[in-house]
VOBA-183242 format. One record per residue (C-alpha): z, x negated, y. Coordinates in nm, 4 decimals, decimal comma. Each point is the difference from the previous one (the first is absolute). Example, Ala and Ser with C-alpha at 12.3 -4.5 7.8 and 13.67 -1.06 7.14 Angstrom:
<sites>
<site><pz>0,7800</pz><px>-1,2300</px><py>-0,4500</py></site>
<site><pz>-0,0660</pz><px>-0,1370</px><py>0,3440</py></site>
</sites>
This chain:
<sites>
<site><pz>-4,0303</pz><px>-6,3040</px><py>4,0663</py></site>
<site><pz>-0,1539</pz><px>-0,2870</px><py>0,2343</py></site>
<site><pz>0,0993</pz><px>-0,0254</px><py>0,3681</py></site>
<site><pz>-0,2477</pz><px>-0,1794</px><py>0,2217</py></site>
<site><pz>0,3255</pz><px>-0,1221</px><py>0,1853</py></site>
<site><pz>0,3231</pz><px>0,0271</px><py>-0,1184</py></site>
<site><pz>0,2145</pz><px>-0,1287</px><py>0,2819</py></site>
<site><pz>-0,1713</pz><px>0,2480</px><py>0,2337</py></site>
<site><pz>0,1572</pz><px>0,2759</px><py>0,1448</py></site>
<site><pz>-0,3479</pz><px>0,2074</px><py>-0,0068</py></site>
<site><pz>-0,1354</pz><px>-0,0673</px><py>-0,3943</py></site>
<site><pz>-0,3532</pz><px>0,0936</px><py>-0,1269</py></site>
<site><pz>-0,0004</pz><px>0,0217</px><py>-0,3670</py></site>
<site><pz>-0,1180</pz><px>0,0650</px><py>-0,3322</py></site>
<site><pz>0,0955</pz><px>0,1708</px><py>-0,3420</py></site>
<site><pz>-0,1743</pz><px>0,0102</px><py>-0,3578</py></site>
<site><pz>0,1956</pz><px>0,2251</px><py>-0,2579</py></site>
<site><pz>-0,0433</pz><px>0,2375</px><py>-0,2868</py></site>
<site><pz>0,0594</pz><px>0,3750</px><py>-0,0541</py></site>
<site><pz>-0,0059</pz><px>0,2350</px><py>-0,2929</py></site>
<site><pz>0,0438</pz><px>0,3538</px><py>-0,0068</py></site>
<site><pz>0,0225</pz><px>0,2836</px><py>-0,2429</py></site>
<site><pz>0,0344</pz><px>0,3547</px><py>-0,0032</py></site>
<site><pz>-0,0082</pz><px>0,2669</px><py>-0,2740</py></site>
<site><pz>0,0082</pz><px>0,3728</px><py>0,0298</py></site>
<site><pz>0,0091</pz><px>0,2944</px><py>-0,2485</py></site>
<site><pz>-0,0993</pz><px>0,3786</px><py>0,0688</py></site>
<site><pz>0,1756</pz><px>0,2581</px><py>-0,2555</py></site>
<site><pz>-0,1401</pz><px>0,3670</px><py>-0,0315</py></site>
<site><pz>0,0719</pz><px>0,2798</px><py>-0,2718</py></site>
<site><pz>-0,4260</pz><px>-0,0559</px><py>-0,0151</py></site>
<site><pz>-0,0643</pz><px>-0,3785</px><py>0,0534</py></site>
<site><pz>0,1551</pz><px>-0,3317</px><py>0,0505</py></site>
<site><pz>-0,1209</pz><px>-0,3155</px><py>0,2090</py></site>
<site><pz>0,1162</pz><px>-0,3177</px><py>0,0061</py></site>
<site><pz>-0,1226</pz><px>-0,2609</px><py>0,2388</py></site>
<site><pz>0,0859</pz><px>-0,3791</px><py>-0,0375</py></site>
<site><pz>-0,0935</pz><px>-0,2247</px><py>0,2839</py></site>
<site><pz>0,0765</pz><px>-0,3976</px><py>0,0487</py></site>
<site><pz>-0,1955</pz><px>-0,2682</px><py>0,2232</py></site>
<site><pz>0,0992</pz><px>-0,3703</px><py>0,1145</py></site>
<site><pz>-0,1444</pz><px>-0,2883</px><py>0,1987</py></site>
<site><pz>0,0232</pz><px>-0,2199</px><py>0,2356</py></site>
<site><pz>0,0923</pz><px>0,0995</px><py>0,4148</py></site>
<site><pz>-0,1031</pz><px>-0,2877</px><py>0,2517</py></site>
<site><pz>0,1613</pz><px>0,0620</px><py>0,3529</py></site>
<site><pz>0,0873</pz><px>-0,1766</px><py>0,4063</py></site>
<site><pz>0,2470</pz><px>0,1248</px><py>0,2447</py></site>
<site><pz>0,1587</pz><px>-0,1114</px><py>0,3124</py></site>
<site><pz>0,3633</pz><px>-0,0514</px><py>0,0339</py></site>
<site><pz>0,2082</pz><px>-0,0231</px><py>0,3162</py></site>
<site><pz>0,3430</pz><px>-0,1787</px><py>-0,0219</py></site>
<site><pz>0,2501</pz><px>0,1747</px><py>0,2514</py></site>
<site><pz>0,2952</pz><px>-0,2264</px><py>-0,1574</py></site>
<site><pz>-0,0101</pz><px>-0,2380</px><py>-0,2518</py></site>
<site><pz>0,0803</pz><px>0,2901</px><py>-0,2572</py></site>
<site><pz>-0,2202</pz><px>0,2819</px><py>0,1552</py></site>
<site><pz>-0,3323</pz><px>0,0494</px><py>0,0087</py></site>
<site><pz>-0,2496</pz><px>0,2580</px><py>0,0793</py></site>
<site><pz>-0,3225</pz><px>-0,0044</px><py>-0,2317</py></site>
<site><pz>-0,3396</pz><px>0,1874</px><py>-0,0456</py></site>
<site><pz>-0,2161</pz><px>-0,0504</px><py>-0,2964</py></site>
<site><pz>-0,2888</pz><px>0,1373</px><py>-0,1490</py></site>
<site><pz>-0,1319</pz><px>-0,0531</px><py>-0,3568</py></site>
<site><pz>-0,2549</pz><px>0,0711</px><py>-0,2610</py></site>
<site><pz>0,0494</pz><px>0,0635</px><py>-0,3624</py></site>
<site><pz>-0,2689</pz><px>-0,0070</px><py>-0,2875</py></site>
<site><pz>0,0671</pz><px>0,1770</px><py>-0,2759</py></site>
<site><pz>-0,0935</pz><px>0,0886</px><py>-0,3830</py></site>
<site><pz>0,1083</pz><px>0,2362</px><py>-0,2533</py></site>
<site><pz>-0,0486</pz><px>0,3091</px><py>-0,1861</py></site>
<site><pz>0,0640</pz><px>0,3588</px><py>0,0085</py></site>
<site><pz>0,0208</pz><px>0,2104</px><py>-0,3204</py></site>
<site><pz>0,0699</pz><px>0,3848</px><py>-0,0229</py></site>
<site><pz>0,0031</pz><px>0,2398</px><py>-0,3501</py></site>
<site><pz>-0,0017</pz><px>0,3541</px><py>0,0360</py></site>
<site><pz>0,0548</pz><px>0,2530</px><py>-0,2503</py></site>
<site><pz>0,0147</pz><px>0,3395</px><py>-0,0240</py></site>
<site><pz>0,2349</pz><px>0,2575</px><py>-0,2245</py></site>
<site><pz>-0,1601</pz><px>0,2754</px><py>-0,0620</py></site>
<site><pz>-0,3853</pz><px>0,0536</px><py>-0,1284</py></site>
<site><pz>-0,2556</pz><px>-0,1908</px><py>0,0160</py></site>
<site><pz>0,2644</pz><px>-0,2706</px><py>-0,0602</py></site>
<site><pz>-0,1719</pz><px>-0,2848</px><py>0,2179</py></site>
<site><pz>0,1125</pz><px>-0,3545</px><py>0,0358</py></site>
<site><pz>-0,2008</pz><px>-0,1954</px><py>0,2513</py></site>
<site><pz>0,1109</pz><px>-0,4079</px><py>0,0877</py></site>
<site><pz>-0,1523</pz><px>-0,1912</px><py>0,2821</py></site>
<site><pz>0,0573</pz><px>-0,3828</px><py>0,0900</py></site>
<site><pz>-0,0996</pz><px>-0,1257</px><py>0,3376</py></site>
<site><pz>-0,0452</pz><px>-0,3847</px><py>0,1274</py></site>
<site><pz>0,1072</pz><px>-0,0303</px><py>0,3100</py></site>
<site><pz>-0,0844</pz><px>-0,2699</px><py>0,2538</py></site>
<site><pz>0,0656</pz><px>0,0246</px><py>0,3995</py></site>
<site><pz>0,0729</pz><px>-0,2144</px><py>0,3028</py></site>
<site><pz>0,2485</pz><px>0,1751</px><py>0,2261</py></site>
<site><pz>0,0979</pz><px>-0,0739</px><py>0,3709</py></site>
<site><pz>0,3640</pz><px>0,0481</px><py>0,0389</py></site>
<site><pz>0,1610</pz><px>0,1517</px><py>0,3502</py></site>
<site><pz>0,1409</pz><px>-0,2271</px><py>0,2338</py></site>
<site><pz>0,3502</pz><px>-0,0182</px><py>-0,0620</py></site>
<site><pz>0,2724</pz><px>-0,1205</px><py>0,3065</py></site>
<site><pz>0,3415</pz><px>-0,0555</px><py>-0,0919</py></site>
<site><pz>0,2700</pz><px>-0,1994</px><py>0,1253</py></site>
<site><pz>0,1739</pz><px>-0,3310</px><py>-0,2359</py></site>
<site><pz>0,3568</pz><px>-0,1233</px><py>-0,0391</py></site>
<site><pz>0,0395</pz><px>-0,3511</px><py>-0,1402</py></site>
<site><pz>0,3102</pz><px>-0,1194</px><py>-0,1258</py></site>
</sites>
């Protein structure tokens, strides 16, 4: 993070981090099962405001965006005739605006 002003009571400043997610899901049937594998990282570049009541409480805003890439992969297959097996693989690419957040910060 980068204040503008440190020593301010009223700050303006700026963040660059890094996110990765994953998630992975699998559908069971007496006919057919599905599983579904998701996973995506990159970069998130945010600014906020922050509001020092005391010296170790603050009230903030911030808003951010991330970008992210990854890939999404699913098999199905079924049980029972015509046994079918069908596998698809997805690049995914997106730039996401993430909602304001307010919150409130205790330094010790």
């Amino acid at each position: 993070m980068y204040y503008l002003n440190p020593n301010s009571k009223f700050n303006i400043y700026g963040y660059l981090g890094g996110q990765y997610l994953y998630s992975g899901q699998s559908l069971d049937n007496e006919y057919e099962s599905v599983f579904i594998n998701n996973w995506s990282l990159g970069p998130i570049l945010g600014v906020g405001a922050e509001y020092f009541v005391f010296n170790q409480l603050s009230l903030f805003a911030e808003y951010s965006y991330s970008f992210n890439f990854g890939e999404e992969e699913s098999v199905s297959q079924r049980y029972e005739y015509p046994y079918e097996k069908y596998e698809l693989k997805l690049n995914k690419v997106s730039l996401n605006p993430n909602p304001v957040k307010f919150g409130l910060s205790v330094y010790f």
